[in-house]
N, C-alpha and C positions, 0 to 999 in steps of 0.2 A: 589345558583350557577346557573348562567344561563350560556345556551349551543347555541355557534353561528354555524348553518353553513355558511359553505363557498360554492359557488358554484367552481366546479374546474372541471369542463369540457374541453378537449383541443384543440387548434387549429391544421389543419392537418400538419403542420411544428414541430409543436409539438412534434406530435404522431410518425412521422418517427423518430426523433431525441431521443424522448425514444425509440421505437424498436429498435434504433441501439444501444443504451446502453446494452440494456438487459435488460427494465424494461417492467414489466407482464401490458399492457393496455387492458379496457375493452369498449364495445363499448353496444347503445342502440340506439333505434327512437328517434327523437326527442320527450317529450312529452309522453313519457313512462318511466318506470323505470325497465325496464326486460333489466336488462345491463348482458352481456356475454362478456367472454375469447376473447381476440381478437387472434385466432393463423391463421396459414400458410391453415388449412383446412376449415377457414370460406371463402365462395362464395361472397366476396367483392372487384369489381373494384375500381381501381383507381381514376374513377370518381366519384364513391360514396363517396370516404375522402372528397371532396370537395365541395358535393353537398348541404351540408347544411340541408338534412333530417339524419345525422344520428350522434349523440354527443359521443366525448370519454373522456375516466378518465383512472388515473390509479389506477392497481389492489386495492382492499381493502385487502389484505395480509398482515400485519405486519410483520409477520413469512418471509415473503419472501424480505422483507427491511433488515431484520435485518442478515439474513445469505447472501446475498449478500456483506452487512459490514462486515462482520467477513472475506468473502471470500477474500476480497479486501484485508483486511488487512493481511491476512497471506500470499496472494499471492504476500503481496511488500517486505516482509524480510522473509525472510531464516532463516538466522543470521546478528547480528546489535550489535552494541556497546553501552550498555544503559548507562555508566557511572563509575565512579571512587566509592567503598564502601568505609567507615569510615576508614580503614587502607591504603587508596591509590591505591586498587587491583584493575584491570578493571575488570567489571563485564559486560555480552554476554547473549543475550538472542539468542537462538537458534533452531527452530523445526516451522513448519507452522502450526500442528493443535492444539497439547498442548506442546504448547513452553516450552523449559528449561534455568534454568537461570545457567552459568557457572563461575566462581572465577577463573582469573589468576595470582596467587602470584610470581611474580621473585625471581626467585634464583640464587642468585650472578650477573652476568650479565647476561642482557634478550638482546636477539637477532631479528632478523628478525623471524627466526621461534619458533617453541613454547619451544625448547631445552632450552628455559632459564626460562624457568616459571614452575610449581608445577601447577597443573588445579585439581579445585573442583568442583563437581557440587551442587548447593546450592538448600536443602530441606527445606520447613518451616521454615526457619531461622539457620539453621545447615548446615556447610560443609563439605562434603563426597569427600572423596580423591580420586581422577582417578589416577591408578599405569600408565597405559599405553591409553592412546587415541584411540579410535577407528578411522578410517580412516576417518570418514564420519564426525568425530567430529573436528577431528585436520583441514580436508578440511575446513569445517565450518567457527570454529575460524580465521583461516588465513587470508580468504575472509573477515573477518569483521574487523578486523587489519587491515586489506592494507586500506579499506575504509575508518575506523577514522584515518591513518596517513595519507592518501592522503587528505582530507577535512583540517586537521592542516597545511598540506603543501600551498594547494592553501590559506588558509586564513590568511597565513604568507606575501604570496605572494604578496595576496591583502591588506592589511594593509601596506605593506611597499611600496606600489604605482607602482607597476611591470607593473600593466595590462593598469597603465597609461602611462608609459613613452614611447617618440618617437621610440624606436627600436623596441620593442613587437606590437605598430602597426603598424609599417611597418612590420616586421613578418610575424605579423596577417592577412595584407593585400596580402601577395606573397601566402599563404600558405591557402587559402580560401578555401572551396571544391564550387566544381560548381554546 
């Protein structure tokens, strides 16, 4: 097994455009390997990013890649619609840090709100019956209904050539924001 490096030193367009991400860079002399934290209380002008005696990388932190990713991800869903289980029930995942996954079985007819559905929360492969929804749970679910029927709405919309025809662009064209 042979081990390549790469050199990944960065240009200073770079370096601002990771800082504004929020990623950890580190900075050294050129020509040396004593690379340091690049933060807000290192003594470095703006013409030294540019002067060419001083090279940046970013962090060697793994740990800090990989909870960045997670951050991300739990901070785009709340709650989300993951799909239909084996008997047709839509199944919800729910929570930002340890997500839960939730069963909405219809009973009789299902409505806009959850009055028509039976909600389990699903353990290990078992489902545990909710008598009564907590508010924060019913909120939840809600939010992620409107979103999967709104998503089947527009792509009803767009499959039947709505967003093509003459009237929706002139619509589109009166009704533009500026």
């Amino acid at each position: 097994m042979t081990i390549q490096t790469i050199k990944q030193t960065l240009a200073p367009a770079q370096v601002f455009e990771a800082l504004a991400k929020g990623f950890k860079i580190d900075f050294a002399e050129v020509e040396t390997n004593d690379w340091e934290p690049l933060t807000p209380q290192v003594r470095l002008g703006f013409a030294d990013l540019f002067s060419g005696f001083i090279k940046f990388r970013f962090a060697q932190t793994l740990d800090e890649g990989l909870k960045r990713q997670a951050k991300a991800k739990s901070e785009e869903y709340f709650s989300e619609f993951v799909g239909l289980d084996g008997d047709k029930n839509e199944r919800y995942r729910v929570g930002k840090d340890r997500p839960s996954f939730y069963v909405l079985k219809p009973s009789g007819r299902s409505g806009i709100n959850l009055d028509g559905f039976i909600v389990y929360k699903e353990q290990q492969g078992n489902l545990t019956l909710i008598e009564k929804a907590p508010d924060w749970l019913a909120k939840a679910l809600l939010v992620a209904r409107k979103a999967k029927r709104n998503a089947e709405y527009y792509d009803i919309l767009n499959k039947t050539g709505h967003y093509q025809s003459d009237d929706y662009k002139k619509w589109a064209k009166t009704h533009r924001s500026v």
